[in-house]
N, C-alpha and C positions, 0 to 999 in steps of 0.2 A: 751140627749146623755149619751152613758155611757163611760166611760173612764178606760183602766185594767193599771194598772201602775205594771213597774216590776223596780224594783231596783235592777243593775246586778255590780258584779265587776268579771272577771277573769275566766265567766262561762262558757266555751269552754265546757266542759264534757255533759255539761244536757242543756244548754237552748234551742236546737233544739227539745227537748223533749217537753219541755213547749209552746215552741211555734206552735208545732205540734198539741198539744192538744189544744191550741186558735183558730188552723185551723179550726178546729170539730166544734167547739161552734157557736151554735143559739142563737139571740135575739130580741127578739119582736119590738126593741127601737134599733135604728142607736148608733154604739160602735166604739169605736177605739182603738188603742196597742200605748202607751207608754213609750218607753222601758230606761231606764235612767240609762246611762252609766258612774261607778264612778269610772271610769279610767282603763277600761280594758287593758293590756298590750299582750294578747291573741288575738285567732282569735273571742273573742265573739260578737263585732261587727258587723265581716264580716260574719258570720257565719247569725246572723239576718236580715243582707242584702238580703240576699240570700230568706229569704221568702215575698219581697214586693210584689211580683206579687201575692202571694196566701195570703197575710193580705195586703190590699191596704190600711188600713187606721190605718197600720205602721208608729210610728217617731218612729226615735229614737234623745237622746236630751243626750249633754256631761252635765255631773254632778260632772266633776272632778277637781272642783273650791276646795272644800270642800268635804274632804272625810268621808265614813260611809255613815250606810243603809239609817239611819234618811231624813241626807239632800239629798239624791238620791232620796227620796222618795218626800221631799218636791220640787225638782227641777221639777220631773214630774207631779205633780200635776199642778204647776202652768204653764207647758206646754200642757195640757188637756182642751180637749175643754168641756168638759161634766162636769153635774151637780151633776151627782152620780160615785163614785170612788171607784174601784174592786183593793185591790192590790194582787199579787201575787209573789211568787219568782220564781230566773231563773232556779234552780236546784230543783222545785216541779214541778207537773206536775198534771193540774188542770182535774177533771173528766167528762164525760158528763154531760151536763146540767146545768154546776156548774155555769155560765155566765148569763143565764137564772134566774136560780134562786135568783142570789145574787141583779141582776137587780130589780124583783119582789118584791122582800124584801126591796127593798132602796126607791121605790114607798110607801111603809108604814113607814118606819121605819129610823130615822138615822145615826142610827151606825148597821152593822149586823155584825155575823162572822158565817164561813162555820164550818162543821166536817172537823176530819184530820183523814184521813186512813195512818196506820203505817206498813202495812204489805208489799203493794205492793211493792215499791220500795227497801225495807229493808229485808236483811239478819238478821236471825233470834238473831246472837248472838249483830247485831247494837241494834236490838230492846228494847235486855236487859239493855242499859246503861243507858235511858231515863225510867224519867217516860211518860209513852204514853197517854198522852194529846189525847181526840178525840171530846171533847167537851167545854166547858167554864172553863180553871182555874182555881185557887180555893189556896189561901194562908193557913194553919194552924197557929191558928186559924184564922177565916174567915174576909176576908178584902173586896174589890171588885173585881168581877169576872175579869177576861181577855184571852185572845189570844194570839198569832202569827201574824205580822202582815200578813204573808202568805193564812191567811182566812180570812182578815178584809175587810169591806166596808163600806162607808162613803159619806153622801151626803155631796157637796162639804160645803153647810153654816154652817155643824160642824164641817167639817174641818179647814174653816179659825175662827171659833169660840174661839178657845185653839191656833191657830199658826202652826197649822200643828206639823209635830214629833219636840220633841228636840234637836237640833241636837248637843247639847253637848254631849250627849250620843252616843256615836261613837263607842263604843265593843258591848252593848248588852243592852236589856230593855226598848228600846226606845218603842218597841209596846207598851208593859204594861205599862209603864209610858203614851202612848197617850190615852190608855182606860182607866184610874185612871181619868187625868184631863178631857176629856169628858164625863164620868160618876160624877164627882166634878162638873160639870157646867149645869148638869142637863139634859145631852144624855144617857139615857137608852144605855146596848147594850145585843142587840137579836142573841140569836141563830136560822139560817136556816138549819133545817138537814136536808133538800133537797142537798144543796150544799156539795158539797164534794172536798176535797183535798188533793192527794197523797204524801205525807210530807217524803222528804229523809232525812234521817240520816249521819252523817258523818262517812264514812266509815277507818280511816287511827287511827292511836292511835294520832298524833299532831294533827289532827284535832278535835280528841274528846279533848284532853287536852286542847287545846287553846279556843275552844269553851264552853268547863265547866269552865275554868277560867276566860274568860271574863261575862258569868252569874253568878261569885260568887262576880267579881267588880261589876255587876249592881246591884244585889240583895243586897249590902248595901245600893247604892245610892238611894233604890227604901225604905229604911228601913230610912236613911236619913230626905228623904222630904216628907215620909210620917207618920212617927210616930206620930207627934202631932195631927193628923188625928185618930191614929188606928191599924194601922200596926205596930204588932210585931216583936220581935228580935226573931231570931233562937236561941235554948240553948246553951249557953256557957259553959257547963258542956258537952254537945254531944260532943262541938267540941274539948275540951280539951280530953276528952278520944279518938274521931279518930286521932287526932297526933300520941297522945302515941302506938297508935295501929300501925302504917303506917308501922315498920317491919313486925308485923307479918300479916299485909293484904299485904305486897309486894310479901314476899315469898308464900303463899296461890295465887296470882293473877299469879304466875309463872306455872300455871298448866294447861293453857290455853287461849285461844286469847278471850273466852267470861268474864271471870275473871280478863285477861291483861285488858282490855276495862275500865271496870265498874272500875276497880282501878286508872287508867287514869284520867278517867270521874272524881272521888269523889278527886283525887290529885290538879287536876285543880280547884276544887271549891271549895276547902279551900286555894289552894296560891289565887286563885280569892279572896276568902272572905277576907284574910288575909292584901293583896294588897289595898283591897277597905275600909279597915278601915282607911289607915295607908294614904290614900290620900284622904278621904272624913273627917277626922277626928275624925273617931265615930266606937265606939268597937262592931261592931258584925263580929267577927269569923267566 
């Protein structure tokens, strides 16, 4: 069996999206939707109630013991009846065939991950604050590959191999930290570009902020506990000149909502980085 886990918190706006597109999905192999709620206070619940008649082998499972994506994620897993594990999130929205194929891939292989299309769900000036990830990752210089866990798939005996995600990491990195130690423990992981997944962007300037800030806490702790491994620091000379710079990129970023954004976006992830030095104990800016 296959088993799609979604780890939801407060997604009232998009998860009828997502789950709309789980309607569509064909697969060779008996699947099911496990939807793992880490304390919705919204209608997103009720809202996935609402399609058990058309996914009959819908749970959904409260995960709001422990909060973050992590333990959401490990709560539905071990709610899952299936051997092979598709995760996806509430506010993407998975593409034809994408179920199918990620399936196929878990028969070979035990770690996979899908493409991520940036276009569809995303206004063009979202597009510009990220870098658009559509394939595997890639640290400068080169460490190990990784994902989102929004394209990851996982047979379930690498998953309890490593312990499923971390779930101290509760802002951000927990993907990348779960494809480090199962690539560490000797799980390959493959790309399917068969599989595809419609990846949204956060559309609001606090939610760019808050979400580039909590990747600039993870990306020390991910600098942290892997350094002695290989992974590099970010320059510290970069980061001392964007400080310096942060008037004259505020006033420049005042010239419009695609420039507000990406100023947002790089503000956030130096008080992220700055934050995560100063509570993991280790100087990368």
């Amino acid at each position: 069996m296959v088993s799609v886990v979604i780890a939801c918190h407060n997604a009232e706006r998009h998860i009828a999206t997502q789950l709309e597109a789980l309607v569509g999905q064909e697969c060779p192999w008996p699947w099911e939707v496990v939807l793992s709620d880490n304390g919705s206070t919204d209608r997103t619940v009720a809202i996935a109630e609402a399609f058990r008649e058309r996914l009959p082998s819908l749970s959904i499972v409260d995960s709001s013991t422990q909060r973050g994506a992590a333990a959401a994620r490990n709560c539905g897993v071990r709610t899952a009846r299936g051997q092979w594990i598709v995760f996806c999130d509430a506010d993407d929205e998975v593409a034809h065939g994408w179920l199918a194929s990620m399936a196929k891939a878990l028969s070979d292989y035990p770690l996979v991950a899908a493409r991520l299309d940036h276009e569809r769900l995303n206004a063009p000036w979202a597009r510009s604050v990220r870098h658009l990830q559509t394939e595997l990752s890639q640290t400068t210089p080169a460490f190990l590959p990784y994902t989102y866990a929004a394209a990851l798939g996982v047979q379930r005996s690498a998953h309890d191999l490593v312990g499923g995600f971390d779930e101290s990491l509760e802002l951000a990195c927990e993907d990348r930290d779960y494809c480090y130690r199962l690539q560490l423990a000797g799980v390959p992981l493959t790309l399917v570009p068969e599989a595809l997944v419609y990846y949204r962007h956060r559309d609001t300037m606090r939610g760019i902020y808050q979400q580039a800030r909590a990747y600039g806490v993870g990306n020390v702790r991910m600098y942290r506990d892997y350094r002695h491994l290989g992974l590099q620091r970010p320059s510290a000379s970069r980061a001392v000149v964007s400080w310096l710079l942060t008037p004259v990129k505020l006033v420049l970023a005042l010239a419009g909502r695609r420039r507000f954004s990406r100023f947002a976006a790089r503000m956030g992830w130096r008080v992220g980085r700055l934050e995560g030095s100063i509570r993991y104990r280790v100087w990368a800016p």
